[in-house]
C-alpha positions as CSV (number, residue, x, y, z in Angstrom):
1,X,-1.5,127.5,-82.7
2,X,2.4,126.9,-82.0
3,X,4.5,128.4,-79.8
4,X,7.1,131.1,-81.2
5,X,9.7,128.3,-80.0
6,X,8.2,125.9,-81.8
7,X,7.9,128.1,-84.9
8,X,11.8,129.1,-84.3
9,X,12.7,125.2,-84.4
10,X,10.3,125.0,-88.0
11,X,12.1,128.4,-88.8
12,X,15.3,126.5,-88.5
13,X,14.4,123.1,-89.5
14,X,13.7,124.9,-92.8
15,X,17.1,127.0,-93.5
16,X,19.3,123.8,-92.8
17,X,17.2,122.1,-95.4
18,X,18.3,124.9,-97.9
19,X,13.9,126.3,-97.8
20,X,14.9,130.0,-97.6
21,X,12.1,131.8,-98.6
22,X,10.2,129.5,-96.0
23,X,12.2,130.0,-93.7
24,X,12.1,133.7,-93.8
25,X,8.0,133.7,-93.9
26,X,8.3,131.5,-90.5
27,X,10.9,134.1,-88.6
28,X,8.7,137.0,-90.1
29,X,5.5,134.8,-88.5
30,X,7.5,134.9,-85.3
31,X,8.2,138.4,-85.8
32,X,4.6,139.8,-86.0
33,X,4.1,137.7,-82.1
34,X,7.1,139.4,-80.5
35,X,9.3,142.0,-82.4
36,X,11.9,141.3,-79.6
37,X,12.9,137.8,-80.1
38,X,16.5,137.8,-80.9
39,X,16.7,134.4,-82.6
40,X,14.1,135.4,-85.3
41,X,16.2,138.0,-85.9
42,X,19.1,136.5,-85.6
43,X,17.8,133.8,-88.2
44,X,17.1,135.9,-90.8
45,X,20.8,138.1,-90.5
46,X,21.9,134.3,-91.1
47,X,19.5,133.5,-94.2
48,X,19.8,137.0,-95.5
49,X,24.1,136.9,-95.2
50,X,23.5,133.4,-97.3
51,X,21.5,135.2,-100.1
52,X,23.7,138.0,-100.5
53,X,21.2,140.6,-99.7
54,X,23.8,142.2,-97.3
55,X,21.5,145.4,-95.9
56,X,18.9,143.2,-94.7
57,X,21.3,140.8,-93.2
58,X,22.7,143.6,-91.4
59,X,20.0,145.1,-90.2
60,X,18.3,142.1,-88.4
61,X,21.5,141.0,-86.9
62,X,22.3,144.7,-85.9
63,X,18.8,144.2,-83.9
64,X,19.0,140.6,-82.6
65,X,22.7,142.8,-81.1
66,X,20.4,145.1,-79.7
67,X,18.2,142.8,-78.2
68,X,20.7,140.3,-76.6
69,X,23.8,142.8,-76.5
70,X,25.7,140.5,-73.9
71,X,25.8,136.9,-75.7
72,X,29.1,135.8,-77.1
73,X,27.5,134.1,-79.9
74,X,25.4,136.6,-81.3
75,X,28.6,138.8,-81.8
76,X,30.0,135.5,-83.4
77,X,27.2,135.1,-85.6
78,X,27.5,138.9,-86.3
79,X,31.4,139.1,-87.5
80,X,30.1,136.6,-89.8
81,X,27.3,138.4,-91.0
82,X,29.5,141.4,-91.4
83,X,32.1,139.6,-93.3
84,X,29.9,138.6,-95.7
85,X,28.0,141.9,-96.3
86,X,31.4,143.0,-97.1
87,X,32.0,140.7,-99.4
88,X,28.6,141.4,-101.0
89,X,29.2,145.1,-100.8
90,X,32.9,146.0,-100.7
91,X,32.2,148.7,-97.9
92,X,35.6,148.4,-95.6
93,X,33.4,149.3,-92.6
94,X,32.0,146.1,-92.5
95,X,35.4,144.8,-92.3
96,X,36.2,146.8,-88.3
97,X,32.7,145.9,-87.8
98,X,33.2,142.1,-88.2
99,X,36.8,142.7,-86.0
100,X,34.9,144.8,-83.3
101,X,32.1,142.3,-83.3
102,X,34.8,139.0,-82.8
103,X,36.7,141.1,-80.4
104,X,33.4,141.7,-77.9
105,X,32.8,137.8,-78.5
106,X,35.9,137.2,-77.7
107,X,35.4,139.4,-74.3
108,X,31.8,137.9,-73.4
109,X,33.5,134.1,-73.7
């Protein structure tokens, strides 16, 4: 049986070779180990921002922020992620979401 890292490397293997839906299936593998592993999380808010399926999106990256609330780059990753659910959606909150999100980056280094 592989490791979750392992599976997180096939997880991402996958989504830079444009395999969402596998990709997804191998974070959502990871998921049912450990509900707290921020990249698989993190991961999906990515692949989930790229499809346009903004409340999904935000809601994993919302809880990889949870989990790992004092990395720069999750906030980075996040700002992103809210950028794009705003595009998606046209909901201005997203928009001071992305801002806060860049701003506590910006504060962690």
């Amino acid at each position: 049986m592989a490791t979750i890292k392992e599976l997180y490397n096939e997880a991402e293997d996958l989504r830079d070779a444009g395999k969402y839906e596998e990709a997804i299936k191998k974070c959502d593998e990871i998921l049912a180990q450990d509900q707290n592993y921020a990249m698989a999380h993190l991961a999906l808010a990515h692949i989930y921002s790229g499809l346009g399926k903004a409340e999904d999106s935000v809601r994993h990256g919302e809880r990889a922020l949870a989990l790992e609330s004092d990395d720069a780059q999750t906030y980075r990753v996040m700002s992103i992620v809210y950028r794009k659910a705003y595009e998606t959606t046209q909901d201005m909150s997203f928009i001071q979401k992305a801002e806060d999100a860049m701003a506590r980056a910006n504060m962690l280094g």
